[in-house]
N, C-alpha and C positions, 0 to 999 in steps of 0.2 A: 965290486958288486956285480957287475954285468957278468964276470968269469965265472963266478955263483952261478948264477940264473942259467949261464949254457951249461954248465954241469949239471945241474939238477934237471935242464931237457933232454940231456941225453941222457941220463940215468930213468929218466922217467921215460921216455921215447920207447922205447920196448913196449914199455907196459900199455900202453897207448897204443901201439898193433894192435897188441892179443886180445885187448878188449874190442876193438873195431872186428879183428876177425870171427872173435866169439860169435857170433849171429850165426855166420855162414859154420862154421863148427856145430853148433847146435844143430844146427837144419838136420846137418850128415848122420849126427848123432840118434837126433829123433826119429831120421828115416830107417839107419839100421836098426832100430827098435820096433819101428813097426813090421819090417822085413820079419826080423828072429819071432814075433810075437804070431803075424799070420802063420809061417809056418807051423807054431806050436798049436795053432786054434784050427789049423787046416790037418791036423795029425799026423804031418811031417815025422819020420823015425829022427830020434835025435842025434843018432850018428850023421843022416843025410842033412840036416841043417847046419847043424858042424861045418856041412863043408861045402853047402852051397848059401849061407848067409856071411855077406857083408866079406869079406877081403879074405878072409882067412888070419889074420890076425888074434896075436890073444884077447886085444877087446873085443871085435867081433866074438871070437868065444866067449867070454862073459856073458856079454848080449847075450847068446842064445842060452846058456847055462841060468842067466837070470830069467828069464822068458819061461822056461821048462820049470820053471819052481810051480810057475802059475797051473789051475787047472784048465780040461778043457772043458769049453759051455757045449752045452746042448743046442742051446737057441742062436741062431744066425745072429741075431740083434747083440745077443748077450756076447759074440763073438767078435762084433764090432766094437762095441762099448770097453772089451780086453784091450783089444790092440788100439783103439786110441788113447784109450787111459795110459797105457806104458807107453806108448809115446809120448805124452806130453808129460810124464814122469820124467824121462830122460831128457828130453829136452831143458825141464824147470830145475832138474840136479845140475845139468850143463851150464844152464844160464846161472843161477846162482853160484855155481863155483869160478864161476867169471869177474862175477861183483860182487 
């Protein structure tokens, strides 16, 4: 019984990280979204966000590719309300695919 129970902690052990680091993942995640999203609200060409948002990595390109779907606002406010809203988008897709 007890050789059980250490087996099923170490098999379970991993999974019990990735959920504790998920938080700090998220954070990252939802910051490069707010990064990729200013850029596209501030009129950034999309090639130059390409390459100055988030790592250069292909999610960071996503990021910014999903970002550019978006349009841009007129109004500062409305510019603001863009970029927080896809942030805590990504942040709540992150967090939920966590748990």
């Amino acid at each position: 019984m007890n050789r059980l129970l250490l087996i099923a902690a170490i098999v379970l052990l991993p999974a019990g990280v990735s959920f504790a680091k998920a938080p700090e993942q998220c954070q990252k995640i939802s910051d490069l979204a707010a990064e990729a999203m200013k850029a596209r609200q501030d009129g950034d060409l999309l090639k130059d966000a390409v390459r100055s948002v988030g790592d250069g990595s292909k999610f960071s390109e996503g990021m910014v590719m999903k970002a550019y779907k978006v349009r841009v606002f007129e109004d500062s406010k409305e510019r603001a309300t863009a970029i927080s809203e896809f942030q805590n988008a990504a942040y709540r897709e992150c967090y939920d695919a966590h748990n």
